[in-house]
N, C-alpha and C positions, 0 to 999 in steps of 0.2 A: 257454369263452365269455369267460371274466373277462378271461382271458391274449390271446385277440385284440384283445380291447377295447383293453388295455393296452399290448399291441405295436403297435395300429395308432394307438393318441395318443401314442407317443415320438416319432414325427417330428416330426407339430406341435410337440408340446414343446420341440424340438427346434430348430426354423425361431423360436416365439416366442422362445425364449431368445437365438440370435443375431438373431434382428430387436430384442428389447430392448437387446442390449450394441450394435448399431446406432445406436439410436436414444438412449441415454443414454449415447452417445459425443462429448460435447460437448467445453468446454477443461478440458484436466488440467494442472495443476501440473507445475514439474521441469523444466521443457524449452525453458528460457529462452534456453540458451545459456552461463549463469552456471558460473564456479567449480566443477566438480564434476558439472554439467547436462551432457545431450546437447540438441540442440534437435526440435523436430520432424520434421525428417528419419530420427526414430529408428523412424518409422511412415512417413511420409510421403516416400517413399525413393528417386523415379522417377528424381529432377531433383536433379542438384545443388544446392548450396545457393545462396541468391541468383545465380538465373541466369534466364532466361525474359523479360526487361526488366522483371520487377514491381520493388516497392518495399515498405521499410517504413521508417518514421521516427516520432519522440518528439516532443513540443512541448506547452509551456507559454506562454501569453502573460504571462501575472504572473511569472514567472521568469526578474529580469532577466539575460543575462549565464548560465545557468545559475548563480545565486547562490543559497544559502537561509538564512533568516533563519531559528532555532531555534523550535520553536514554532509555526510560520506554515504555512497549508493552503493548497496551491498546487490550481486545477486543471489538467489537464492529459489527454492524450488520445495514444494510438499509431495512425496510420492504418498499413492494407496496402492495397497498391495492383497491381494486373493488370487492362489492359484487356477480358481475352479471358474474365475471370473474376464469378463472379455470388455467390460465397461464400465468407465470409473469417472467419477465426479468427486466435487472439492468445491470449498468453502474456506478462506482465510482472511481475518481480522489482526492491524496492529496496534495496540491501547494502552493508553496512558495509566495511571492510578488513579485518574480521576475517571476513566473507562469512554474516554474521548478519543478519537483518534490522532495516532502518533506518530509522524513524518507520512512519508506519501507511498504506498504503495503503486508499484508500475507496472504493465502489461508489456512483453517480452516475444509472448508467444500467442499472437492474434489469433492462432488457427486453434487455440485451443482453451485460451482462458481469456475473459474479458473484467469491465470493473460493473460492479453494478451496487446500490446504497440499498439501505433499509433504517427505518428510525427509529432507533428503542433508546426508552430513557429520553426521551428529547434530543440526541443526537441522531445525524444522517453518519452511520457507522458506513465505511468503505471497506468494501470488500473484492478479491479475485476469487471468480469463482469459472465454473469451465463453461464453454462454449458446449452449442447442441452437439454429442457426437465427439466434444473435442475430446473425451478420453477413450474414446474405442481402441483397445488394444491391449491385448491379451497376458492374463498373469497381472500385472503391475502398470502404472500410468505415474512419470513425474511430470510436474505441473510446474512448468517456471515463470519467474515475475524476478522482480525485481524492488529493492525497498529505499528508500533514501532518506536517512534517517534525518530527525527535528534537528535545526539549526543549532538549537543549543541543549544543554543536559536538562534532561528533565528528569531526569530518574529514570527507574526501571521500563521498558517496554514488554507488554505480553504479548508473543502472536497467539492471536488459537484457530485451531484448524479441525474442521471434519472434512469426510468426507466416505462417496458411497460407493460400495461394490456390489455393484447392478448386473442383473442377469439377464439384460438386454431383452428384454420382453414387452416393454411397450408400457408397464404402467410401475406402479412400486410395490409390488408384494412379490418376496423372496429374496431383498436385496440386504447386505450386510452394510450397517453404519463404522465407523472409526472417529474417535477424537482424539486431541491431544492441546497441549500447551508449551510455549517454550519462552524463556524469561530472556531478555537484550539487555544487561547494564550499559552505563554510560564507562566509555575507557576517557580518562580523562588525559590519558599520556600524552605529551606535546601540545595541549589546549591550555594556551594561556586564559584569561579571564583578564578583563581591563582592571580591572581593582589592584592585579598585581605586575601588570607588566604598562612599556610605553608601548600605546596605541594608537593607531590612524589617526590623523584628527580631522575630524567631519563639519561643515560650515556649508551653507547654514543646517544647523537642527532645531528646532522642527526647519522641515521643509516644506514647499510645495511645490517645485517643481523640476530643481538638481537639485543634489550635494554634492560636494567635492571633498574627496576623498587624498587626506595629503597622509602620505606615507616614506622609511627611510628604510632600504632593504641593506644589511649588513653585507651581504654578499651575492655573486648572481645566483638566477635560479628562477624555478616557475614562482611566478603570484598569483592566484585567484582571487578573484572577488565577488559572492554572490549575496540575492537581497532575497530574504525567507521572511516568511510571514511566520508568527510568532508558534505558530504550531506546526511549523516545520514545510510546510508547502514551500519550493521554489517559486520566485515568481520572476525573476531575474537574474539571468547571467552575465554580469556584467567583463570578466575578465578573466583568461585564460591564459597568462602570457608568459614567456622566459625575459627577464626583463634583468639587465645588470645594478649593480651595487650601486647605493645614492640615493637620492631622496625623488620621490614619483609625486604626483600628481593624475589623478581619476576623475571623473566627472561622471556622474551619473546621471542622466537627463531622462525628459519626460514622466516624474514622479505622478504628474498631476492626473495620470493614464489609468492609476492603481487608484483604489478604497481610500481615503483617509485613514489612519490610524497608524500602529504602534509594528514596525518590523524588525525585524533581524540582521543585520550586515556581519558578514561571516569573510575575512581579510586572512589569508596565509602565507604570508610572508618567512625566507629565513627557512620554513617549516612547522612556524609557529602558527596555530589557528587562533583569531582574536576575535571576539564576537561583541557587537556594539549596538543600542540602539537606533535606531533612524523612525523619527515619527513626520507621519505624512499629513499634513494638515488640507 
């Protein structure tokens, strides 16, 4: 009795288990297109790749020029596009030249895109890609996030992005793939570098558990000050203030809370961005 029972719930079992990997088939990582990636046509396999007259394209309105300022959080969004199409998904990576990733990409729009990794090449590449469902909606889907670029210039940034115009059918045959790429230089306008300007001076570095941050603002005006890890992640905001002409004084505390190692201190003063080491012992 026990054994029919059992042999007649493996099919159910059976149907829930592919109705859940169905249904918790949302966007995966990897599949950008990038260095190393396949794109989604690695699944989604009917249609050649960008063919069917759909679209996909990048865009930033704050980003002049494809230009970035060090430090600075652009938003930013990928549309896909297919007339004939009522469901769309996405895939977006941003990478260095060494094919690592580059400042931090941010989730914006929960209900529709989330972050999720994959590791090609030995890196844990980050990606936004869509939520179940998050592109349901007819003709066209933009996807927005958010990007905040590397504390300091590193060269070039590539985003690259696919994504898929789904015919909402429940599995992947008859969907149309899209890719693209788009290049971020470094704007280096109003970024001083210490080597040519007077800089914050920082005591003690190394540290281990403050530094104090002594500074002299020529005039009033906001000053920020934040602490980036060396590939661009925020990990501190330390200062957000309008502060008048003079010389300041910063403290930075709890060092000893973070990783040891080698960070960023990113100071803009004036208007000037100055970017300095700070190592955490």
């Amino acid at each position: 009795m026990i054994r029919k029972l059992l042999l007649g719930l493996l099919p159910i079992a059976l149907i829930a288990l592919f109705t859940s990997e169905q249904m918790s088939d949302n966007g995966k990582a990897g599949y950008t297109g990038s260095p190393g990636e396949q794109t989604c046509t690695n699944c989604h396999n009917d249609f050649t790749l960008n063919s069917g007259g759909g679209s996909i394209a990048i865009g930033s309105a704050a980003m002049t020029n494809w230009e970035y300022t060090p430090g600075t959080t652009y938003n930013m969004s990928v549309t896909v596009s297919r007339s004939a199409n009522a469901l769309f998904g996405v895939a977006i990576e941003a990478l260095d030249g060494s094919n690592a990733n580059a400042g931090t990409l941010n989730i914006t729009d929960a209900a529709s895109t989330q972050i999720k990794s994959r590791t090609v090449s030995g890196v844990s590449r980050r990606n936004v890609v869509h939520q179940l469902n998050g592109g349901a909606t007819s003709g066209s889907k933009e996807f927005d996030f958010s990007w905040t670029a590397p504390a300091t210039n590193i060269g070039p940034v590539t985003f690259y992005f696919a994504g898929v115009a789904a015919d909402a059918q429940g599995d992947e045959a008859n969907d149309y793939v899209y890719s693209g790429s788009q290049v971020a230089n470094p704007n280096t306008t109003g970024i001083t570098s210490i080597e040519n300007a007077s800089s914050p001076s920082l005591y003690p570095n190394p540290a281990s558990n403050f530094v104090t941050v002594s500074y002299t603002a020529k005039q009033s005006g906001l000053v920020t000050m934040n602490l980036f890890t060396l590939n661009g992640q925020l990990v501190r905001k330390q200062l957000a203030s309008s502060m008048q002409s003079g010389p300041h004084t910063e403290t930075i505390r709890d060092l000893d809370a973070l990783p040891a190692g080698v960070y960023m201190l990113q100071t803009i003063v004036d208007g000037s961005a100055k970017i300095q080491k700070v190592i955490i012992q």
